[in-house]
C-alpha positions as CSV (number, residue, x, y, z in Angstrom):
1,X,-0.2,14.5,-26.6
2,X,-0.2,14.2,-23.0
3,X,-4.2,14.3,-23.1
4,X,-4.0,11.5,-26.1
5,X,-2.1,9.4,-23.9
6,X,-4.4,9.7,-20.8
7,X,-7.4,8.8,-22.7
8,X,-5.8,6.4,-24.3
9,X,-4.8,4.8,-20.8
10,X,-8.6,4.8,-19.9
11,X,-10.1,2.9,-22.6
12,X,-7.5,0.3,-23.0
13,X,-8.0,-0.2,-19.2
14,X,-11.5,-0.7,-19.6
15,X,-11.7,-2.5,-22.9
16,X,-9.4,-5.3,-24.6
17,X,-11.4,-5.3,-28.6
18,X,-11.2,-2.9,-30.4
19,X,-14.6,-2.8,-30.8
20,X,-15.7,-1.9,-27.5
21,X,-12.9,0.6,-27.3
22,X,-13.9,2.5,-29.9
23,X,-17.2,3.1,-29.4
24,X,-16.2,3.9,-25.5
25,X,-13.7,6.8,-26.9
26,X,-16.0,8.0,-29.1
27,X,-18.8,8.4,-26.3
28,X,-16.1,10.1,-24.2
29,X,-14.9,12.9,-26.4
30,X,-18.3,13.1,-29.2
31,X,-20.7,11.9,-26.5
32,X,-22.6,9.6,-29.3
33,X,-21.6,6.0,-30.7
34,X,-19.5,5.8,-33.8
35,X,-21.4,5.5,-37.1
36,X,-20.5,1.9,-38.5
37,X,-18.3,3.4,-41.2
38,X,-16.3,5.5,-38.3
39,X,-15.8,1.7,-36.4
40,X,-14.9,0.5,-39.5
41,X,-12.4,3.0,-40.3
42,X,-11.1,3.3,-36.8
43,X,-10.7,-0.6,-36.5
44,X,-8.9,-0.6,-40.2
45,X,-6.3,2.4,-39.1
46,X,-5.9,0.4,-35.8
47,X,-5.1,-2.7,-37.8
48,X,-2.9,-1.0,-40.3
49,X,-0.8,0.8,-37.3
50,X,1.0,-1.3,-36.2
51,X,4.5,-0.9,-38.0
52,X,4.2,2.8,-37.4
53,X,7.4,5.1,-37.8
54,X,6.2,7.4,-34.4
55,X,6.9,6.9,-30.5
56,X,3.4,6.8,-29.9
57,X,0.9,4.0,-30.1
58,X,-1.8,3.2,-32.8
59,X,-4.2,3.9,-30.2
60,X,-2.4,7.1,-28.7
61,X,-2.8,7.9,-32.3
62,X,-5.7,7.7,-33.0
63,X,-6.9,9.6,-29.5
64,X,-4.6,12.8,-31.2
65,X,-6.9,12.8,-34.2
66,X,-10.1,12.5,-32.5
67,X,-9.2,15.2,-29.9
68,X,-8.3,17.1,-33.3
69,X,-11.3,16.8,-34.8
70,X,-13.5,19.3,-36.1
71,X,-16.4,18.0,-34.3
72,X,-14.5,17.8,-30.8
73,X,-13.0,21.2,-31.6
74,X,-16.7,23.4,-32.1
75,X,-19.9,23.2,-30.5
76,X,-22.6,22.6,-32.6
């Protein structure tokens, strides 16, 4: 969680759309661009988030899923 909410603080300082932010975490922790279907989706769960039941924001979030992911987890 901690490590959701520091990346979290660096793309929202360096980015204000969505857009832009997503494809900056996305080089950060998968080192590639997001596939327009992963912008899409991140940008609808972004949009949907925001009357979420949790403490943490929809970006903190959405950091804690990437950082969770399969492909961040194993080296391909």
């Amino acid at each position: 969680m901690d490590r959701a909410k520091a990346l979290t603080k660096r793309v929202e300082a360096d980015f204000e759309k969505n857009t832009g932010s997503v494809d900056a975490v996305y080089r950060l922790i998968h080192g590639r661009s997001p596939s327009e279907e992963e912008t899409r989706a991140a940008e609808t769960f972004l949009d949907q988030s925001d009357g979420n039941q949790s403490d943490l924001s929809p970006w903190e979030l959405y950091c804690q899923a990437l950082l969770a992911s399969n492909e961040f987890m194993y080296i391909r």
